[in-house]
C-alpha positions as a LaTeX table, in Angstrom:
\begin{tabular}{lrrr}
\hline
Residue & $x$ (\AA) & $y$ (\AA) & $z$ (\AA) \\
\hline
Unk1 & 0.00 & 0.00 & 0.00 \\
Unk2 & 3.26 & 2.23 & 0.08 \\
Unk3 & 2.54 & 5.35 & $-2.57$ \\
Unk4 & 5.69 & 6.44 & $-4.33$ \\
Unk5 & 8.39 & 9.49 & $-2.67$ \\
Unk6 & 6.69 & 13.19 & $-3.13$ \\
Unk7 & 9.58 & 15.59 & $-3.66$ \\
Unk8 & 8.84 & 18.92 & $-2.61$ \\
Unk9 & 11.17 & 22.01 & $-3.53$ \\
Unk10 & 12.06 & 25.20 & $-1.95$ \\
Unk11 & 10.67 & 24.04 & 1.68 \\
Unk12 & 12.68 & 26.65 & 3.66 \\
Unk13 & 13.18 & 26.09 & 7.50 \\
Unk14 & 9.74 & 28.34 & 8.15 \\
Unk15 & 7.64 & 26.73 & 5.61 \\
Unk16 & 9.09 & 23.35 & 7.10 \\
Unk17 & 8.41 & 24.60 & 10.71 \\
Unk18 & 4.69 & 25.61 & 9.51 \\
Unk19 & 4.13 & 22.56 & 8.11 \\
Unk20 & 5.06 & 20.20 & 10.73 \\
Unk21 & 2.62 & 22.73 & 13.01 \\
Unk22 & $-0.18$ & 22.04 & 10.22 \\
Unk23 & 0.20 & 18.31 & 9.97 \\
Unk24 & 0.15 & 18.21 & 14.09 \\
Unk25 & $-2.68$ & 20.24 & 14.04 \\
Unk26 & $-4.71$ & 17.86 & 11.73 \\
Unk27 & $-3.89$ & 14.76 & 14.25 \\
Unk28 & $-0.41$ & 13.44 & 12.73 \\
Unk29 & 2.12 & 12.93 & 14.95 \\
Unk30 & 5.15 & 14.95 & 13.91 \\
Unk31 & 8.65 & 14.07 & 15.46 \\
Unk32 & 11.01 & 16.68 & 16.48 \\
Unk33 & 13.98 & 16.89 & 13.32 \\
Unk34 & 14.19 & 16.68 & 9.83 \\
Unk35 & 13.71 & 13.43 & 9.42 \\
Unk36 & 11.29 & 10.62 & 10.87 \\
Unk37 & 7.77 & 8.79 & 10.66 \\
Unk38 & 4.36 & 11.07 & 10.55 \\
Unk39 & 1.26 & 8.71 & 12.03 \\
Unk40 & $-1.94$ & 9.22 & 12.41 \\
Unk41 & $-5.54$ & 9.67 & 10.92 \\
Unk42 & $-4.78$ & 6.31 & 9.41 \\
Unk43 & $-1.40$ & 6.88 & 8.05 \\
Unk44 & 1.86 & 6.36 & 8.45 \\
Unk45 & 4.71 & 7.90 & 6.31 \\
Unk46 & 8.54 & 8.91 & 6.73 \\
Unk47 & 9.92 & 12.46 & 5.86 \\
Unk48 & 12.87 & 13.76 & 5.18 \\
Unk49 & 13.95 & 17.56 & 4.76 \\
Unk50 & 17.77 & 18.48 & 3.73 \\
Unk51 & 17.91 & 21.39 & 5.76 \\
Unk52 & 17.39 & 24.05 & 2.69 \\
Unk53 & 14.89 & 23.06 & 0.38 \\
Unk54 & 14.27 & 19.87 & $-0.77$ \\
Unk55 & 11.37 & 17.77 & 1.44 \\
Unk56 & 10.83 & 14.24 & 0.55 \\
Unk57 & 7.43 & 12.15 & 2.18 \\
Unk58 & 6.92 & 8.83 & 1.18 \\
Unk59 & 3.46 & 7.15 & 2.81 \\
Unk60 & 4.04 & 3.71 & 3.91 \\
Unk61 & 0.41 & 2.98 & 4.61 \\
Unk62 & $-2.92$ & 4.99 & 4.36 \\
Unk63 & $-6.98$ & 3.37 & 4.77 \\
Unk64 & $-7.88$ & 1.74 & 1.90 \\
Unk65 & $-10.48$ & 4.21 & 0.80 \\
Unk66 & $-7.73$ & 7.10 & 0.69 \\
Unk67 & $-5.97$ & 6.52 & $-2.79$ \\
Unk68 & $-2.11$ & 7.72 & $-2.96$ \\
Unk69 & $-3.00$ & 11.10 & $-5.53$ \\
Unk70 & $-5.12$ & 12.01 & $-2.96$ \\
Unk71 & $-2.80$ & 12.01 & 0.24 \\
Unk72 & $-0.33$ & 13.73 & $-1.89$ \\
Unk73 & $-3.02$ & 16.63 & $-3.08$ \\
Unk74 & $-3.53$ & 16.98 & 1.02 \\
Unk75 & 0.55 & 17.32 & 1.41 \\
Unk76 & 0.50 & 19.34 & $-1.29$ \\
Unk77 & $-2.36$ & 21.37 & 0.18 \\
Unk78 & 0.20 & 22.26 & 3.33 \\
Unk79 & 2.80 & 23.62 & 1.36 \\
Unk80 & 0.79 & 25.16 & $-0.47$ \\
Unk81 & $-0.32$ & 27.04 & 2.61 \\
Unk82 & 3.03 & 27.51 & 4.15 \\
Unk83 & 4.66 & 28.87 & 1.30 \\
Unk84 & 1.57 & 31.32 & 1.28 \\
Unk85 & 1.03 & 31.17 & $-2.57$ \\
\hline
\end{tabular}
């Protein structure tokens, strides 16, 4: 059920920051770092951020009913709103 890496460019560290907030917010356990497992809401997926702009999530496991394109339009969704554009 593992959906392929998202890549996500230009994450600074305050659009990172805000988007850990965002996904704690919505019920997913963040871990403090740049790198580690998000769970919660019925998923489960690692990150990883480089420290300057490049963010990679790859969901290991989401419900059945939740299709990969769609948890990656929700991720997207977060940046989306972090980077304010």
């Amino acid at each position: 059920m593992s959906c392929k890496p998202i890549t996500f460019r230009n994450v600074s560290p305050d659009t990172f920051k805000c988007m850990k907030k965002k996904l704690q917010d919505y019920g997913i356990h963040v871990p403090p770092g740049n790198k580690g497992e998000l769970s919660g809401a019925g998923i489960m997926a690692n990150f990883e951020w480089d420290e300057e702009s490049a963010l990679t999530i790859t969901i290991k496991e989401r419900p059945f009913f939740v299709s990969c394109e769609i948890a990656a339009s929700k991720l997207k969704q977060f940046v989306v709103e972090c980077n304010g554009s």
